[in-house]
C-alpha positions as CSV (number, residue, x, y, z in Angstrom):
1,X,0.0,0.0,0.0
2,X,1.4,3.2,-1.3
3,X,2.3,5.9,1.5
4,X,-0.7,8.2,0.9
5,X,-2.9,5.2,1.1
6,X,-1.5,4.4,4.6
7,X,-2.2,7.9,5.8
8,X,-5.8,8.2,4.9
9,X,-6.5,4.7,6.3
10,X,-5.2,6.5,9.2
11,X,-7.7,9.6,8.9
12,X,-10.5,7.5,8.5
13,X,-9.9,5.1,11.5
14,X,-9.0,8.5,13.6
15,X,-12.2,10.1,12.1
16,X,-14.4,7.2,13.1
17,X,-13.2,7.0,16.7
18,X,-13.7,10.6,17.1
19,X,-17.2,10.0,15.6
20,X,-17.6,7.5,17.9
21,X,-16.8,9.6,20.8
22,X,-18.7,12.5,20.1
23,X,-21.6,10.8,19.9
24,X,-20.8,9.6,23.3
25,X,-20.3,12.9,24.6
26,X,-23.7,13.9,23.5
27,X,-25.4,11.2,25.2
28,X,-27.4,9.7,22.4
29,X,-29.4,6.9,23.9
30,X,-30.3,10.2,26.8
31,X,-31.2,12.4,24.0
32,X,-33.2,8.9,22.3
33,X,-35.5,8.6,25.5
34,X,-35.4,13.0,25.9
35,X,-37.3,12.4,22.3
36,X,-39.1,9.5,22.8
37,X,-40.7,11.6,26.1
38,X,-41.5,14.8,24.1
39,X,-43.4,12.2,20.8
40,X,-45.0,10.0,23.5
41,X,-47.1,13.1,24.7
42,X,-48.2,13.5,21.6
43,X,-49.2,10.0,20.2
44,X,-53.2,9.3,21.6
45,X,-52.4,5.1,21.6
46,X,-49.8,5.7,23.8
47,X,-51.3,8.5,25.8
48,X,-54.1,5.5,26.2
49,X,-50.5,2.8,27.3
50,X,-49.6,5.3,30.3
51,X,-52.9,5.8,31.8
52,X,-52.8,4.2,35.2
53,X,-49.4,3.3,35.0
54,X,-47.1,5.4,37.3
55,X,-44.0,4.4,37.6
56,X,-40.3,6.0,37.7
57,X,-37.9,3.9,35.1
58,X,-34.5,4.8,36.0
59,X,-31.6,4.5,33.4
60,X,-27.9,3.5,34.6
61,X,-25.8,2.7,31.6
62,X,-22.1,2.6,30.5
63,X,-21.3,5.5,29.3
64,X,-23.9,7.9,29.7
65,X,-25.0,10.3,32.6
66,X,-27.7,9.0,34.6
67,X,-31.5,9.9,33.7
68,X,-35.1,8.4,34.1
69,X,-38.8,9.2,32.9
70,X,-41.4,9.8,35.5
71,X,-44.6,8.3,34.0
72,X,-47.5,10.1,36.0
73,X,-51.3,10.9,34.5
74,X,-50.4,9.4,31.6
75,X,-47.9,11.5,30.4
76,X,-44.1,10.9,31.0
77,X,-41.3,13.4,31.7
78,X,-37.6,13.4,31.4
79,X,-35.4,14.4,34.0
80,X,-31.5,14.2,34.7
81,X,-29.9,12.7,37.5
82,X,-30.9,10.0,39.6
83,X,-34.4,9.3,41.5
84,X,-34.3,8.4,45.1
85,X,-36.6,5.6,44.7
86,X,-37.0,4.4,41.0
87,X,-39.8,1.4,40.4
88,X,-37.7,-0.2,37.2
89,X,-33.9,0.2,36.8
90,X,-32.3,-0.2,33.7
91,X,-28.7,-1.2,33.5
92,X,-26.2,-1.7,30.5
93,X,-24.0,-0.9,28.1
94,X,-24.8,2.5,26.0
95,X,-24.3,0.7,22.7
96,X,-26.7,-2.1,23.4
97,X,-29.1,0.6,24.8
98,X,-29.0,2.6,21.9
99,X,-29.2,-0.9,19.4
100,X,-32.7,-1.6,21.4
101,X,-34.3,1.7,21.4
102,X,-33.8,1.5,17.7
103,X,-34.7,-1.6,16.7
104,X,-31.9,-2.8,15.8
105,X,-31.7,-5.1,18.9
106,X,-34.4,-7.5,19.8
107,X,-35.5,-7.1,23.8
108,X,-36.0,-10.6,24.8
109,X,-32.3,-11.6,22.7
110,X,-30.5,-8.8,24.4
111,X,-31.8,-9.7,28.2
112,X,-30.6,-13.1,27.3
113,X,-27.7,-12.7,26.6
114,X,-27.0,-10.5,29.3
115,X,-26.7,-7.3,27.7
116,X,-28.8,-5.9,29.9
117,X,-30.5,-6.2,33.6
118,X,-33.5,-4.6,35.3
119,X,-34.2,-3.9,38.7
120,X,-38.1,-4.2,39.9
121,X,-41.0,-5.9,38.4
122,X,-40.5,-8.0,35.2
123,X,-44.0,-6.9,34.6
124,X,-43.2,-3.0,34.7
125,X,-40.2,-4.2,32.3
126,X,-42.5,-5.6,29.4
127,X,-45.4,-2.4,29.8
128,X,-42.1,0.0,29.5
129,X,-40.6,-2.3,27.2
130,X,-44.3,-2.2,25.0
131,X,-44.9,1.9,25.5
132,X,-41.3,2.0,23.9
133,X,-42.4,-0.5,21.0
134,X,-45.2,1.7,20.2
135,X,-43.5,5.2,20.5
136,X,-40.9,3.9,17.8
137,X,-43.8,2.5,15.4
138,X,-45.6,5.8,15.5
139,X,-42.6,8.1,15.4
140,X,-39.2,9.0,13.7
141,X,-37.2,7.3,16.5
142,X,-34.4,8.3,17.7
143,X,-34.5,11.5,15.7
């Protein structure tokens, strides 16, 4: 391989990785469920999902701040940080994260295989797991 084709396999590996890390650095799965939040207010069949079911679904992943979605009235909200007492925790690795909200990863696959875990009810699991489902049927998701 010819000098200048050495070099620019070196730009684009350097050029991915700092892709890679950018994205990182802006949190994509956290900005995913920040958008999922603001369409699921808007979507009437899901509006009709989160009636009655109030729960606080916190998210602890590899690689990305802390957040959860408080589920109340049904509506849900998006908040920062972490919730003193969450009813479902989520915890994984970012990639896999993102690879479910999008599709790209089956649910039932990914938990067993151990990609990811949840703490609380395997029942609030599924209805989160199924108001998620629906949100990315109806909408662009992620944007």
């Amino acid at each position: 391989m010819a000098r200048s084709g050495i070099l620019r396999e070196f730009l684009n590996l350097k050029t991915g990785s700092t892709r890679r890390l950018q994205a990182r650095e802006l949190g994509r799965v956290k900005e995913g469920w920040r958008y999922f939040a603001e369409r699921a207010n808007e979507l009437p069949k899901v509006g009709e999902m989160m009636n009655g079911w109030d729960r606080v679904v916190q998210f602890r992943l590899d690689g990305e701040d802390p957040f959860y979605l408080t589920f109340s009235g049904g509506a849900v909200t998006f908040s920062d940080g972490t919730h003193a007492k969450p009813d479902l925790t989520l915890k994984g690795d970012e990639d896999a994260f993102y690879k479910l909200m999008t599709g790209e990863l089956d649910r039932i696959k990914a938990f067993m295989l151990g990609q990811f875990k949840f703490d609380g009810p395997l029942k609030d699991a599924v209805k989160f797991a199924d108001i998620g489902d629906a949100v990315r049927k109806s909408a662009k998701f992620p944007p």
